[in-house]
BAKE-337415 format. One record per residue (C-alpha): residue number from 1; x, y, z. Coordinates in nm, 4 decimals. Each point is the difference from the previous one (the first is absolute). Example, Ala and Ser with C-alpha at 12.3 -4.5 7.8 and 13.67 -1.06 7.14 Angstrom:
residues 2
    nr         xx         yy         zz
     1     1.2300    -0.4500     0.7800
     2     0.1370     0.3440    -0.0660
//
This chain:
residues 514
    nr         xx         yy         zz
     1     8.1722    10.0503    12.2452
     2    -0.1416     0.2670     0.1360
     3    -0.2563     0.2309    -0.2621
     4     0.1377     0.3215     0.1958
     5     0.3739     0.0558    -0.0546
     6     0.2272     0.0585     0.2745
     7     0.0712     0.3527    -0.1627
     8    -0.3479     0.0933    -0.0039
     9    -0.0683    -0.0796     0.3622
    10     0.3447     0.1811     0.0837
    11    -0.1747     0.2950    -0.1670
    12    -0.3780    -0.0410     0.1182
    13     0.1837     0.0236     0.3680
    14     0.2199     0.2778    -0.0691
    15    -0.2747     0.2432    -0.1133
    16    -0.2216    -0.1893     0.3261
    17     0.1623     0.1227     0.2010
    18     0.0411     0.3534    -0.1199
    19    -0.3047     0.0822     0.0036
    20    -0.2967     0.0234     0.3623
    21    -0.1140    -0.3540     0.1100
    22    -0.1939    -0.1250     0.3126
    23     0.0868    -0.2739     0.1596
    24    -0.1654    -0.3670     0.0130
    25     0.0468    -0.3394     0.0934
    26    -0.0013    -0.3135    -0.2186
    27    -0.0910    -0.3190     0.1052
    28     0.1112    -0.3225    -0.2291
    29    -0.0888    -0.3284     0.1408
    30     0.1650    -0.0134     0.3260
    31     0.2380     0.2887    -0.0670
    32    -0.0572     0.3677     0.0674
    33     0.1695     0.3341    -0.1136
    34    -0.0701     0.2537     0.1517
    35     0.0175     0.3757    -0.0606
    36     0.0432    -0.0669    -0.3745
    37    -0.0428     0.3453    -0.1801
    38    -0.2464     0.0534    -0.2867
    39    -0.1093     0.3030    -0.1674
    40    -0.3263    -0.0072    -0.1669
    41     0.1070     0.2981    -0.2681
    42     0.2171    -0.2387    -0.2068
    43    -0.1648    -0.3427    -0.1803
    44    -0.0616    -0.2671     0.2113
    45     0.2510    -0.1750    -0.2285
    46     0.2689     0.1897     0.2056
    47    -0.1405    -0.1739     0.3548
    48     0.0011    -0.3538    -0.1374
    49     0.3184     0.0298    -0.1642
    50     0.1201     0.0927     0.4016
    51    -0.2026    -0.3052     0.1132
    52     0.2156    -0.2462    -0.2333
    53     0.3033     0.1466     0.1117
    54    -0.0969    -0.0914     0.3259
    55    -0.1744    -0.3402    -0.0498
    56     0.0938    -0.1243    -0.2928
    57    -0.3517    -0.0322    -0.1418
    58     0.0065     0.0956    -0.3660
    59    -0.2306     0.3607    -0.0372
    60    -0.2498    -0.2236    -0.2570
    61    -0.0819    -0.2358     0.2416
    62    -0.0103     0.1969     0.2978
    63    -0.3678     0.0719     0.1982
    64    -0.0101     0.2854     0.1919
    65    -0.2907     0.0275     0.2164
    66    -0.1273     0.2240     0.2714
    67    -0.3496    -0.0341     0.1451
    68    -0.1024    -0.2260    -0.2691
    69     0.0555     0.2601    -0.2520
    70     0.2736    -0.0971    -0.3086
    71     0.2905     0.2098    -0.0951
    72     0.0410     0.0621    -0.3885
    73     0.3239     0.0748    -0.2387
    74    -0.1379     0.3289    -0.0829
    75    -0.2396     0.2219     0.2523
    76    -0.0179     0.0152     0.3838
    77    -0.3909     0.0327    -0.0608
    78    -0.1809    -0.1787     0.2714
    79     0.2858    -0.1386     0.2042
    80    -0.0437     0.2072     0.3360
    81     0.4256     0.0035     0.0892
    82     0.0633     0.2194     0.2753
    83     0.2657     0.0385     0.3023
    84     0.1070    -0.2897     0.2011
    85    -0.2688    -0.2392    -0.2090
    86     0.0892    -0.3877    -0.0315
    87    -0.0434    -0.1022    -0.3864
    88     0.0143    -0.3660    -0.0444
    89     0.2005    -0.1846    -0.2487
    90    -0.0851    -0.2710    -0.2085
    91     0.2373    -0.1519    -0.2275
    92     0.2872    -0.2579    -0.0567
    93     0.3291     0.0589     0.0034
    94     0.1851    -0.0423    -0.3468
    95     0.2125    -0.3442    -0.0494
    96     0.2501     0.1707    -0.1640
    97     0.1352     0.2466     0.2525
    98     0.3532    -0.0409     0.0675
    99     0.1317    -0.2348     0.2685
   100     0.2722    -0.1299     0.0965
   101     0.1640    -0.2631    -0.2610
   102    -0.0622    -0.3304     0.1011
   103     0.2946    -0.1324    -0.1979
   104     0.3468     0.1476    -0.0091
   105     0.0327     0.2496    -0.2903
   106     0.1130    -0.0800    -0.3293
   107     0.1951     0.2769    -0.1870
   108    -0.0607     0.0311    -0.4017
   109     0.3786    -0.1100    -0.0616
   110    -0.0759    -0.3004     0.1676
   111    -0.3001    -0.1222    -0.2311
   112    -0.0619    -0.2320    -0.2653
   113    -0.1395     0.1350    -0.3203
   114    -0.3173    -0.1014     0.0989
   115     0.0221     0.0909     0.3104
   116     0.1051     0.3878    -0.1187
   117    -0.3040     0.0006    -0.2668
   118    -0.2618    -0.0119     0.2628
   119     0.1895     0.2291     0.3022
   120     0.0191     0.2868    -0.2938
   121    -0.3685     0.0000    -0.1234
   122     0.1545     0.0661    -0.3338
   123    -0.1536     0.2127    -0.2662
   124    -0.1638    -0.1076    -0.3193
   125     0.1517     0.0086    -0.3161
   126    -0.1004     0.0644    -0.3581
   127    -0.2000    -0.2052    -0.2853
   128     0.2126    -0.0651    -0.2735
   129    -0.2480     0.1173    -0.2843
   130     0.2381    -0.1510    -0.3011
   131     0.3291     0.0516     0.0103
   132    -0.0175     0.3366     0.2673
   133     0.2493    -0.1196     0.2613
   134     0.1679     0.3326    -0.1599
   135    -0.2648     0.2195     0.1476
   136    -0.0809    -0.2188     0.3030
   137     0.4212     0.0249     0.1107
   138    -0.0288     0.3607    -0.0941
   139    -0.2838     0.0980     0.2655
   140     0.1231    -0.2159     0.2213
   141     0.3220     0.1695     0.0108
   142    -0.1075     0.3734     0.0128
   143    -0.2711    -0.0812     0.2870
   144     0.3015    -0.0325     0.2269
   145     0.0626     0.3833    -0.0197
   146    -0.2388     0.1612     0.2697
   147     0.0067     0.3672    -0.1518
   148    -0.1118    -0.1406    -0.3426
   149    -0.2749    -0.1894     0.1302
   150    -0.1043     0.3237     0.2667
   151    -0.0364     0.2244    -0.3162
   152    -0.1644    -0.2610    -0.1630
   153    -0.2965    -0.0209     0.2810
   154    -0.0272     0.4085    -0.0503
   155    -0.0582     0.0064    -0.3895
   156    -0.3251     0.0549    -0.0987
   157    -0.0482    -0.1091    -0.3813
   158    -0.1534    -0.2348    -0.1407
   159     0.0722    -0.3413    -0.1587
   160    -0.2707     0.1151    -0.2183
   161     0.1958     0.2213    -0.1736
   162     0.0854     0.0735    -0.3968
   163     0.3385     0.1321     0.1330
   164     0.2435    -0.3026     0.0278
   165     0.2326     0.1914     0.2815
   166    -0.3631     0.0390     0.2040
   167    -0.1151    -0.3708    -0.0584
   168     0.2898    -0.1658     0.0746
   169     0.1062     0.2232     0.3143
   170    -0.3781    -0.1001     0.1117
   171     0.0041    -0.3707    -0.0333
   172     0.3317    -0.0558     0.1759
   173    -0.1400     0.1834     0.2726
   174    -0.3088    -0.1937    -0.0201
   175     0.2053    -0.3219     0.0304
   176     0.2097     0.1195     0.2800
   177    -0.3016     0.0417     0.1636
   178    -0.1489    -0.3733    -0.0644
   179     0.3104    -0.1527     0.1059
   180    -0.0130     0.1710     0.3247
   181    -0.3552    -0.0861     0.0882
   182     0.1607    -0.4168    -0.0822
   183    -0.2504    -0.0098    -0.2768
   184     0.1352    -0.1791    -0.3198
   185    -0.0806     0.1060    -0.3851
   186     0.1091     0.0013    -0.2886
   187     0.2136     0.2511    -0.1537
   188    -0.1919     0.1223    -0.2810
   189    -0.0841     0.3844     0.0549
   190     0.3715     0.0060     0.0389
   191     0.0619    -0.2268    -0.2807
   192    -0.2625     0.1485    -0.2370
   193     0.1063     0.3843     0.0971
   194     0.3693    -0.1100    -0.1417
   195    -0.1145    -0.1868    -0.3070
   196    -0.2134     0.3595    -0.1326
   197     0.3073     0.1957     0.1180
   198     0.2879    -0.2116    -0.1648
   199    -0.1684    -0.2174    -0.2395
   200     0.3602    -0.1815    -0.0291
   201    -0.0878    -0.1373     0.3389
   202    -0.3363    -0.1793    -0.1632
   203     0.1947    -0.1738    -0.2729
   204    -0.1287    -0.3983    -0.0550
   205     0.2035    -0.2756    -0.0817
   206    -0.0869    -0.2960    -0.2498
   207    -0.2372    -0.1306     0.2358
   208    -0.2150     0.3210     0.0793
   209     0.2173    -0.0088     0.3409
   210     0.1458     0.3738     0.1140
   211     0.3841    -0.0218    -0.0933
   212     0.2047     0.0301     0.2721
   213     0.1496     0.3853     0.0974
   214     0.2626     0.1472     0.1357
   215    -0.0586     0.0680     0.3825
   216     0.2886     0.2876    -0.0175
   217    -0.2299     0.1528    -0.2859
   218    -0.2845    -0.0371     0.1978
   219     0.1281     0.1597     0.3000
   220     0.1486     0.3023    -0.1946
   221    -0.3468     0.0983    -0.1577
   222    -0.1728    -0.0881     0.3101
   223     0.2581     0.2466     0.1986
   224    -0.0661     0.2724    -0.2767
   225    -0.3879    -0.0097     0.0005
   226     0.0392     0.0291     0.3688
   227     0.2367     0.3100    -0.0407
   228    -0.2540     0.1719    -0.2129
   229    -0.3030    -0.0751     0.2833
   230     0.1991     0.0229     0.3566
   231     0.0502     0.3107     0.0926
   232     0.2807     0.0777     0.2560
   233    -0.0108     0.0419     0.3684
   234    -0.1093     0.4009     0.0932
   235     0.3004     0.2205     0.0111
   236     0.2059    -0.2670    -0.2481
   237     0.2058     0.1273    -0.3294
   238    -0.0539    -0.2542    -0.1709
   239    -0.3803     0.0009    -0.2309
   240    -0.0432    -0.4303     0.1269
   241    -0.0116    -0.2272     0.3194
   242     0.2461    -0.2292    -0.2849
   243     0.2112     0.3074    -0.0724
   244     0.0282     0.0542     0.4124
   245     0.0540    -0.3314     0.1371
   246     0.1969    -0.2227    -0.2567
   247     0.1415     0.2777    -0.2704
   248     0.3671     0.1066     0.0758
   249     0.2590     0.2257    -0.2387
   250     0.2953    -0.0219    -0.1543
   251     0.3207     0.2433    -0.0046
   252     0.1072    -0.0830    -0.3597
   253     0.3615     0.1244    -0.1293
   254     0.0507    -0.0239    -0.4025
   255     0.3711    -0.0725    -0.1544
   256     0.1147    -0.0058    -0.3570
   257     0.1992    -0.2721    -0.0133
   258     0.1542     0.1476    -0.4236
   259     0.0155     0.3446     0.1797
   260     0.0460     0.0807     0.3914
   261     0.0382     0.3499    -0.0438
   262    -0.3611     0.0383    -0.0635
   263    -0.1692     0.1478     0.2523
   264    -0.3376    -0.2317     0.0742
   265    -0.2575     0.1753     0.2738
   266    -0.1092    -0.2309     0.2762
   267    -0.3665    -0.1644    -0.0326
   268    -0.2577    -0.1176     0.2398
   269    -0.2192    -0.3255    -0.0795
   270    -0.2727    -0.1799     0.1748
   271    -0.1088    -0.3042     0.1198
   272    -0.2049    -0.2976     0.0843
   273     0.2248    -0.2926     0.0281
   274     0.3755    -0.0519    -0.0452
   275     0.1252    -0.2981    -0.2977
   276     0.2468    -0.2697     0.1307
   277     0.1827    -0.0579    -0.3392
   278     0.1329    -0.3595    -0.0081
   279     0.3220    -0.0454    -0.1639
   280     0.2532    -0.2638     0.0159
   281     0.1931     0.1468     0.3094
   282    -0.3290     0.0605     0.1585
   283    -0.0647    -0.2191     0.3269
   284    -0.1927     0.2591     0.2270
   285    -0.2820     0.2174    -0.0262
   286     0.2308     0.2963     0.1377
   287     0.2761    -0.0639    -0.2474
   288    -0.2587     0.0148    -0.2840
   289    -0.1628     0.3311     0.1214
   290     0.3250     0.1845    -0.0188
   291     0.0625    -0.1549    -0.3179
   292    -0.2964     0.1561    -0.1550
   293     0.0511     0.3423     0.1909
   294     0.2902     0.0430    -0.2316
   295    -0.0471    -0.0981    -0.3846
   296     0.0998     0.1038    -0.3791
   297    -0.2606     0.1976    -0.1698
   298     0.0377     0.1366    -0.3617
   299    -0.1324     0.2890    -0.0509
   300     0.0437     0.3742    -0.2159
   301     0.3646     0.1874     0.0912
   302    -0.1190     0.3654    -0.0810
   303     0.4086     0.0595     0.0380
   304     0.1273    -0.3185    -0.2672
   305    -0.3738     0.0817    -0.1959
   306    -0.0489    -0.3882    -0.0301
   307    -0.1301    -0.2701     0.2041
   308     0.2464    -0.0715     0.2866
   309     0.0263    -0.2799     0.2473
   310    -0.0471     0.1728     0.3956
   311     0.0937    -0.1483     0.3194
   312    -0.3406     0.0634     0.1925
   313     0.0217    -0.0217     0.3996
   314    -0.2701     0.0339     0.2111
   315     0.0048    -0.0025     0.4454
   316    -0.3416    -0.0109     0.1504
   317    -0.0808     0.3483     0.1495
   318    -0.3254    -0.1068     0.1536
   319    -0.1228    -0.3045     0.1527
   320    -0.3398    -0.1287    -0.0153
   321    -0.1739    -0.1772     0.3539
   322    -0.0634    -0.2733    -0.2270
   323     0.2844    -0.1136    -0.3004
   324    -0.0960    -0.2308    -0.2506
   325     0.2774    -0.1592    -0.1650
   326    -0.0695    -0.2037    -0.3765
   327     0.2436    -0.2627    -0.0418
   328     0.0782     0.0194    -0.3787
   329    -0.0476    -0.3711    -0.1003
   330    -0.1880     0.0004    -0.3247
   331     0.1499     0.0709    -0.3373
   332    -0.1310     0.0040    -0.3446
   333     0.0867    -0.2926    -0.2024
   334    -0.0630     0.0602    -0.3809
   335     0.0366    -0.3841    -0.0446
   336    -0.3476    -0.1600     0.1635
   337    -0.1050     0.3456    -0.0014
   338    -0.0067    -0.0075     0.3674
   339     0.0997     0.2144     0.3371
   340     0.2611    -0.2746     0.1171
   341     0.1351     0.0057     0.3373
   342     0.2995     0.0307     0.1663
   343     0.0234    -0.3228     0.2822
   344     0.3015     0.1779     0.1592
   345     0.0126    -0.0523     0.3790
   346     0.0323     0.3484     0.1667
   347    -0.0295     0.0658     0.3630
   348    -0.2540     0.2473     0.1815
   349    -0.0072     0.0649     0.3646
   350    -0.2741    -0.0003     0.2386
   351     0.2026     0.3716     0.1283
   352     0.0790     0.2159    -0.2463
   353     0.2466     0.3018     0.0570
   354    -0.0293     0.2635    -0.3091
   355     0.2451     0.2658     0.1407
   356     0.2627    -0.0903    -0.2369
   357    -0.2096     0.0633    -0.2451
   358    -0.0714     0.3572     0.0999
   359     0.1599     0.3189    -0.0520
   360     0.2527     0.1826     0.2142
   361    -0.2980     0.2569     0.1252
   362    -0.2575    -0.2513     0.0445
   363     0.2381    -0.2452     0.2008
   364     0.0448     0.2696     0.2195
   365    -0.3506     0.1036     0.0632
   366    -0.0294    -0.4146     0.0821
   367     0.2881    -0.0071     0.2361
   368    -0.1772     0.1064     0.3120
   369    -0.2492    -0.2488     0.0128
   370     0.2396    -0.2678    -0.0753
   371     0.1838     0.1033     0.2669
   372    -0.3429    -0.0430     0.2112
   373    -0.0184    -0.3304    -0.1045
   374     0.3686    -0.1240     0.0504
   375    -0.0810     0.1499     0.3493
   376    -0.2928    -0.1927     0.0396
   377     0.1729    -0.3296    -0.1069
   378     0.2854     0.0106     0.2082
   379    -0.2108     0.0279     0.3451
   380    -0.2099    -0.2669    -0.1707
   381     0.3397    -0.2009    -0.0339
   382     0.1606     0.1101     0.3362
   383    -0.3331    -0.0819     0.1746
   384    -0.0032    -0.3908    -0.1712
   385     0.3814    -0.0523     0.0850
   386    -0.0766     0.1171     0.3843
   387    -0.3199    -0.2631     0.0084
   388     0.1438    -0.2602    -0.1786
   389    -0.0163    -0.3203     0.2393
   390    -0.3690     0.1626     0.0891
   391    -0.2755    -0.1786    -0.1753
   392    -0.1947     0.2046    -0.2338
   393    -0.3899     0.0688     0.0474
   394    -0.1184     0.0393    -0.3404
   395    -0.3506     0.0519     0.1073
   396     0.1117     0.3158     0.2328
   397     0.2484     0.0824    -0.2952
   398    -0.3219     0.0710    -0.2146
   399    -0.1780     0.1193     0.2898
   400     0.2780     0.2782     0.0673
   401     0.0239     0.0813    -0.3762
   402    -0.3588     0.0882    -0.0680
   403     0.0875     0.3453     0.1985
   404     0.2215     0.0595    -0.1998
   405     0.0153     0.2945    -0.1547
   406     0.0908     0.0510    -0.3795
   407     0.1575     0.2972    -0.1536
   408    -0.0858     0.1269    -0.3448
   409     0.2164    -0.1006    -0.2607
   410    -0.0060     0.2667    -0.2195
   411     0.0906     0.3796     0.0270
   412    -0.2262     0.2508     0.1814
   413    -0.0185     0.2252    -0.3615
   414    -0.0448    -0.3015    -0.2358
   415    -0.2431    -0.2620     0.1629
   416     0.0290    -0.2982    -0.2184
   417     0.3628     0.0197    -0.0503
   418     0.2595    -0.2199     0.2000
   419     0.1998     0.1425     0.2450
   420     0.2875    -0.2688     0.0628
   421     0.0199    -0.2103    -0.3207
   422    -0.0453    -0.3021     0.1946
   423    -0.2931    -0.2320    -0.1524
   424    -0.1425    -0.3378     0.0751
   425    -0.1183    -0.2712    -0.2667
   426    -0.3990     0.0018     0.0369
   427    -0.1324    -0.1377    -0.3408
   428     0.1480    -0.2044    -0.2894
   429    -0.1772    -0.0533    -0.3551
   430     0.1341    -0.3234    -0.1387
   431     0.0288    -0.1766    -0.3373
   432     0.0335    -0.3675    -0.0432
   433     0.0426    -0.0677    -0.3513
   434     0.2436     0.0494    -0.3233
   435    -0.1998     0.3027    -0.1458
   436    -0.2043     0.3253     0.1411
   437    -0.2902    -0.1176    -0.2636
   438     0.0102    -0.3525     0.1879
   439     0.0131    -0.1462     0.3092
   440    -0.1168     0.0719     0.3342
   441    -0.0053     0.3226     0.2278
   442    -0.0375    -0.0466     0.3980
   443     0.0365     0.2987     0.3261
   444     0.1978    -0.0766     0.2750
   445    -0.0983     0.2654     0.2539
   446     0.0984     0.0650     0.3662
   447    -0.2451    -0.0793     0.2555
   448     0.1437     0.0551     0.3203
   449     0.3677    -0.0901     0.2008
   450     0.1272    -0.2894    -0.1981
   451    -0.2902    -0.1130    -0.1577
   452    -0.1005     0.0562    -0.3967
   453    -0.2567    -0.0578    -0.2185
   454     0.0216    -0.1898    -0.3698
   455    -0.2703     0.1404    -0.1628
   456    -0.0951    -0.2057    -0.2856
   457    -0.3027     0.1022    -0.1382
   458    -0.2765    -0.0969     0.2370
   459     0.2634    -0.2437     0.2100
   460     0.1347     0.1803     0.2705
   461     0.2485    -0.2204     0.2096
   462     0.2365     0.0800     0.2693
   463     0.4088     0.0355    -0.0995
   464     0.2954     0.1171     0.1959
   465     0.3093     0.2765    -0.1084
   466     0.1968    -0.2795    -0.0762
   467    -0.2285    -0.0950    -0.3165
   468    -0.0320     0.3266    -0.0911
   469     0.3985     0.0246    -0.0745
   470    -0.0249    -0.2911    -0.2056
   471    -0.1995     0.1761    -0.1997
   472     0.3196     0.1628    -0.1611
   473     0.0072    -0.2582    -0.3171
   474     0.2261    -0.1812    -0.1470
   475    -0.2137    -0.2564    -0.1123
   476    -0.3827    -0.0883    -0.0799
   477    -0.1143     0.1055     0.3141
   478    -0.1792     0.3289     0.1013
   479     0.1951     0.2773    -0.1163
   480    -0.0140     0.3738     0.1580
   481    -0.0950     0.2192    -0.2399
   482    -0.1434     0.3058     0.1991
   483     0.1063     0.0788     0.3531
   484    -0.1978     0.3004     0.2433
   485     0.2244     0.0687     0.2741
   486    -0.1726     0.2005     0.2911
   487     0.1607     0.2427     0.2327
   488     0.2033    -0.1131     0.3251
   489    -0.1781     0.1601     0.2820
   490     0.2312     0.0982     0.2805
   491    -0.2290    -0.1212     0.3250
   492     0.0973     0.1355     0.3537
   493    -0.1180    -0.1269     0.3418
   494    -0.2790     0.2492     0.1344
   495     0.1986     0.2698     0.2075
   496     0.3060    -0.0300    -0.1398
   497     0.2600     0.2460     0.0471
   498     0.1617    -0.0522    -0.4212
   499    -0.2634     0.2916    -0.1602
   500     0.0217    -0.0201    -0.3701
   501     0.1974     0.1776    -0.2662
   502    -0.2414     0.1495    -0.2284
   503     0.2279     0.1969    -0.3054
   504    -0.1943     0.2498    -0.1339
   505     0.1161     0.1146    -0.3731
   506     0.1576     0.2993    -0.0052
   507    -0.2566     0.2560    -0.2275
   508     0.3190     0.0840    -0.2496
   509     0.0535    -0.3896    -0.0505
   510    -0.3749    -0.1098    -0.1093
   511    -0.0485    -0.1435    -0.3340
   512    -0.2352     0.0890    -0.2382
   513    -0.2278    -0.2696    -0.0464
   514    -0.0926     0.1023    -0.3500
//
C-alpha cells in the first residue's frame, strides 16, 4: 500500500490548489501531462504527492528530474522549475493500485473462517501473563468505545506515576496505542499499575501462579481510576469523559411499606452500569432490569422510629451514549467459601430498546427522534417491498451508504447522553466457568456488519451474531457477564429532505448533577 494515505493527498491537493502555482509539464515514460500546476512555496512533498495521484508512482520512489538536476522531499534549492518547463519522471508505478477484480467478488457472509481471518487483517490480542484473561477481556471490551479511547490519546500523565488513578489512566493509553500501531506486548505496565493499586488483584495461589479475578471487579476500578483522570468534554456538567459518556441517573421514589402515610422526598442516584438480577422467573435481560429497578430495602422510618422495610422504585431519568449492563450471576457461597454462579440461561439482544425503562419526562424528550427513526424505517421498508424481484447490489449498497450522513445521538445541551433510547450490542465480557475466582474470561467485540471478534487473550478469531446469542448460558459454555451497548445512530442519505429532531431540555427541567 501506498506510504501516503489517500486522506493526506486529498489534503496536500486541496491546500495546492489554493494557493499561486505555474504551470509545467510532466513527462513519464511515454506519457505526458501537461499543464500540471506546482507551487514552489509549499514542500516539494505537496508536488509528488500530485504526481502519484496522477501516475501511480509511490512519492518514495519517485525521481523527479529537470536538466539533470534532482528534486528533494524538503527544499526547491537548485531545481531551476519555471513556466511551461518539461520535468521528467522516473519511477514505477505501485503493484498495489486498485484495478479491476479479476475474480468475481466475494462478500464477508460468504467466507469460510479462514477465509474471513485473512480479508479482516484482524488485530492482535493480549498475553495471558498468569491467569489475566480478566484484564485482557476487560481492555478489550472498553477499546470498543471511541470517546474513551479519544480522551485517552489527550491525557498527558505518566505511567510513571506514584498516583495509582495517573498510572493506570497512562498505561491503558499506552496500550491502546501499541495495539493500534499492530505491535504485540505484553500486558505488564497495565498489569503491574493494578497489582500496586489493588494489591487483591496480585494475590498468588499454591503454586506462586496469580489467582484468578473477577473481570467485573476489574472493570469497575479500572472505570473509577479513569473517572478520577478523564476530564469531560469542554462545556460538559459532568467533572469526567466516564461521568459524560456512560454515567446516567435515576428518578428514585421511597415507600414505607408498615406506614404509607409517610411522606418520603424523591432522590436522584447515579450511574455506571445497570444489574440484571437473575431470579427464577427471569428469562430476559429486560425482564431482569425492571426487576431490579424496583426492590425491598430496609431502612430507618423517622415516622414508626424503627427500622422499616421500603418499596424503593427507581425510572432512568438520563441515558448514557454508552449503557453497560452487569448480569448478576455470582453469589457468595459460605460453603467452599466461593463466589458461585448462577448457569441460568437469560436472553440479551443484539437491539436494545430502554424507553420502558425511562420516566414519563424523559420518554418524552426521546419521542421525537424515535419518531425520526420509525420514519426512516418505513421508507427503508416501503423502498425493499417496491424492489423486491430486483436483485440487490451489495457492493453499490455500501457504496451509497458511505454518504451517508449520521445524526448525533444525543441531545444538543447534554453531549454524551442518548437521545432515543435505542442501543446496539457492541461488546460482551464473558465467563466460562463455575466461579468468578475460576475459570476463563474472553471479549466478544463488534467489528463491522455481521462480523465479531472472540477475543481470547492473544487469539483473535472471526465469529458471527449468531454465536454471540449463545452466549446467554445455560450451560458450561461462555457466559455474558458484562454487556456495552453503543448508541443507534440514525443515518440519512446526503440531501435528504427528513432534518432531525434535536430536543433541547427545557432550562426549568435540568437536573442537578450533584
Amino acid at each position: 500500500m501506498s506510504s501516503y494515505p489517500s486522506f493526506h493527498i486529498s489534503e496536500f491537493l486541496l491546500n495546492y490548489y489554493k494557493m499561486p502555482s505555474v504551470p509545467v509539464n510532466v513527462k513519464w515514460g511515454r506519457e505526458t501531462y501537461k499543464e500540471i500546476e506546482c507551487d514552489t512555496e509549499m514542500e516539494p512533498q505537496v508536488f509528488k504527492a500530485q504526481l502519484f495521484a496522477l501516475t501511480g508512482v509511490q512519492p518514495n520512489r519517485q525521481k523527479v528530474m529537470i536538466k539533470g538536476k534532482i528534486l528533494g522531499d524538503d527544499t526547491w534549492n537548485n531545481f531551476p522549475i519555471a513556466k511551461g518547463m518539461t520535468v521528467l519522471l522516473m519511477g514505477t508505478a505501485d503493484e498495489n493500485i486498485p484495478k479491476a477484480p479479476q475474480e468475481q467478488v466475494k462478500f464477508v457472509e460468504d467466507m469460510n473462517e479462514s477465509e474471513l481471518a485473512t480479508a479482516l487483517e484482524l488485530p492482535l490480542g493480549l498475553a495471558n501473563l498468569g491467569n489475566t484473561c480478566y484484564m485482557n477481556a476487560t481492555v478489550q471490551c472498553l477499546k470498543t468505545v471511541p470517546v474513551l479511547t479519544q480522551s485517552l490519546k489527550r491525557f498527558t500523565g505518566g505511567v510513571g506515576s506514584t498516583e495509582s488513578p495517573v498510572a493506570i489512566t497512562a498505561a491503558l493509553r499506552d496500550l491502546y496505542n501499541t495495539m493500534d500501531k499492530g505491535v504485540s506486548i505484553p500486558p505488564i505496565i497495565i498489569l503491574q499499575a493494578l497489582h500496586t493499586a489493588f494489591p487483591r488483584f496480585a494475590e498468588r495461589g499454591e503454586q506462586g501462579v496469580w489467582q484468578q479475578q473477577d473481570a467485573s471487579e476489574c472493570w469497575t476500578e479500572i472505570m473509577r481510576m479513569l473517572q478520577q483522570r478523564l476530564p469531560a468534554e469542554e462545556g460538559s456538567k459532568f467533572p469526567s469523559v466516564i461521568d459524560q459518556h456512560f454515567g446516567g441517573q435515576l428518578a428514585v421514589e421511597w415507600k414505607c411499606d408498615e406506614a404509607e402515610q409517610e411522606e418520603c422526598p424523591e432522590g436522584r442516584e447515579a450511574f455506571l452500569q445497570l444489574s440484571c438480577f437473575i431470579t427464577t422467573d427471569v428469562k430476559y435481560m429486560h425482564s431482569g432490569l425492571v426487576g431490579k429497578l424496583s426492590e425491598k430495602v430496609v431502612k430507618n422510618s423517622v415516622t414508626l422510629g424503627k427500622d422499616a422495610q421500603y418499596t424503593k422504585t427507581s425510572k432512568i431519568d438520563r441515558l448514557p451514549g454508552y449503557l453497560t449492563v452487569q448480569m448478576v450471576r455470582f453469589f457468595y457461597k459460605e460453603r467452599g467459601n466461593v463466589n458461585a454462579k448462577i448457569l441460568k440461561d437469560v436472553k440479551f439482544p443484539l437491539l436494545f430498546d430502554a424507553f420502558d425503562l425511562c420516566t414519563k419526562r424523559l420518554q418524552e424528550k426521546l419521542t421525537p427522534m424515535r419518531l425520526k427513526f420509525k420514519e426512516v424505517e418505513d421508507a427503508e421498508t416501503e423502498a425493499k417491498l417496491a424492489n423486491k424481484d430486483k436483485p440487490i447490489d451489495k457492493e453499490k449498497e455500501k457504496e451509497k451508504s458511505k454518504n451517508n450522513v449520521k445524526i448525533p445521538y444525543y441531545f444538543q445541551d447534554d453531549v454524551g447522553s442518548n437521545n432515543s433510547g435505542l442501543y446496539e450490542l457492541q461488546a460482551v465480557l464473558t465467563h466460562k466457568g463455575r466461579s468468578s475466582s475460576s475459570g476463563h474470561y474472553v471479549a466478544w467485540v463488534k467489528h463491522k456488519d455481521d462480523i465479531w471478534l472472540m477475543c481470547d487473550d492473544d487469539n483473535v478469531s472471526p465469529v458471527t451474531s449468531e454465536d454471540i446469542l449463545k452466549l446467554s448460558g445455560g450451560g458450561d459454555w461462555h457466559t455474558a457477564y458484562v454487556l456495552i451497548y453503543g448508541p443507534r445512530q440514525l443515518e440519512l442519505p446526503e440531501g435528504s429532505t427528513m432534518a432531525p429532531v434535536l430536543c433541547e431540555q427545557p432550562e426549568s427541567e435540568k437536573m442537578s448533577i450533584d
